[in-house]
C-alpha angles and dihedrals in degrees: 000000000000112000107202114213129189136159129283097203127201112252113221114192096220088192117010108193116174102203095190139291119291127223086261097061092248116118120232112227143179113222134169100199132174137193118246137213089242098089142152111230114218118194127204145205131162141203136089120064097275124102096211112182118175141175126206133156127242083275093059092245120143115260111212109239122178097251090198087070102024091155085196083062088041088052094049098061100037078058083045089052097046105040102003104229115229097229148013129247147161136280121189121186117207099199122213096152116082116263107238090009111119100244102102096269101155102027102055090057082051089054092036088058094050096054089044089052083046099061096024090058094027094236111189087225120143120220087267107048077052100054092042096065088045087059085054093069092023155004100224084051103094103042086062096049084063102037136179111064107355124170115222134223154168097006086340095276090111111074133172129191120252123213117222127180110274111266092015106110078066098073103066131031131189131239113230122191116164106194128224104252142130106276119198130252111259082010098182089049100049087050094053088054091049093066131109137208085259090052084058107094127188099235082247079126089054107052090049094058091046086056100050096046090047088055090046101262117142112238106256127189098263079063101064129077125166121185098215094062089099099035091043098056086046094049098040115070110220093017095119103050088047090051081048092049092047087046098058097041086054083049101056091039084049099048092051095076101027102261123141107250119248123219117247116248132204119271101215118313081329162157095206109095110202129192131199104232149155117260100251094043086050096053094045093052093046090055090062100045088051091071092063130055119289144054110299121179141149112227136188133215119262124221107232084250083053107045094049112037118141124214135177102231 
């Protein structure tokens, strides 16, 4: 039987600019995002009638998913409804991304799964019929189909492609720590209630940043904005202490070697704070967030080829 893998990779918001709320109740946003090399891997086969999806960790123990809202599941049989699928099959997650934790988790599985049925069935499906059916069952969704440097629009479900210069995703690489703290139910939604008119932004950030990684630029802190930064330290008990902690732990690596310190952002609706950071700077200051409670871990950008290859394993 072939069993088809390929990543599920972390999604980081680069910018993160909520423009207003629709009619709809859906808010329109600008957003610059990239994949990461922090990445769950989902596998594939198919055959039988059963439709069979598991999560486990590195160790092979069991990770507990709401099966109620399994958006893999979801995925599956929007996929079903659009192009029905002649067998079954069975899909396993190995998780690696915190669950909750703002960084795509669960929709880029879902969007891993879609481009696996694609080429396991052999589905004539384009990119965007694709990404279409993962809006469906979410709006990070499709961001996560296409993969490396998207830009985002309307709810996120509209994504373009962004060129970068070849190997530069290579010279800079991000500190991610998210935090262990209570995180809310419906999380997104209830951030997105918590904003305000001066959250809203006008996607002026992240034009600017599409414009200078098309040009070659590495992103740099001054680059990167999200809206939620003030309503998710209100929301999130314990939020600010952990960005302090972070902050500090950026300012000593920094120091060090005689950097000026960057202030941490917001990865998503949270609570997953990111920096932009040297190398050397990320990794000192890693080390010192290790010793406390949390995941704590440096990450580097993924080129689109990258970041959706698929392999029979």
């Amino acid at each position: 039987m072939t069993i088809w893998s390929t990543l599920g990779a972390a999604k980081l918001n680069l910018t993160l600019e909520v423009i207003g709320k629709r009619e709809d109740g859906f808010h329109d946003l600008a957003s610059v995002a990239v994949s990461l090399d922090l990445a769950d891997e989902v596998r594939l086969s198919v055959g039988g009638d059963e439709r069979s999806v598991s999560y486990r960790d590195d160790g092979g123990r069991a990770v507990s998913i709401e099966t109620s809202d399994d958006i893999v599941r979801r995925a599956w049989s929007a996929l079903n409804d659009r192009c029905p699928l002649p067998a079954g099959g069975t899909a396993e997650v190995v998780k690696r991304i915190p669950v909750t934790s703002g960084l795509g988790g669960g929709s880029t599985d879902a969007a891993a799964f879609l481009r696996l049925a694609r080429r396991a069935w052999d589905l004539q499906i384009s990119d965007e019929e694709l990404c279409a059916i993962g809006a469906e069952v979410g709006s990070d969704v499709p961001v996560c189909v296409v993969g490396g440097p998207i830009l985002m629009a309307g709810r996120g479900e509209r994504v373009s492609p962004i060129s970068m210069a070849s190997g530069s995703e290579s010279e800079w690489v991000v500190l991610l720590h998210r935090p262990e703290i209570p995180v809310p139910a419906a999380k997104t939604a209830t951030m997105y209630r918590s904003l305000r008119s001066s959250d809203f932004r006008d996607g002026a950030a992240t034009e600017a940043l599409v414009q200078s990684l098309s040009s070659g630029r590495p992103p740099s802190a001054a680059d990167c904005v999200n809206s939620f930064d003030r309503p998710a330290r209100e929301v999130m008990q314990g939020l600010a202490g952990s960005w302090r902690t972070m902050g500090a732990a950026i300012a000593r690596a920094s120091i060090g070697v005689g950097l000026e310190a960057v202030t941490p952002l917001l990865a998503g609706a949270g609570p997953t704070m990111f920096a932009i950071l040297r190398p050397d700077v990320a990794e000192a200051a890693a080390r010192r967030l290790r010793d406390g409670n949390g995941f704590t871990c440096v990450a580097r950008a993924l080129s689109r080829e990258d970041a959706t290859a698929i392999r029979v394993v």
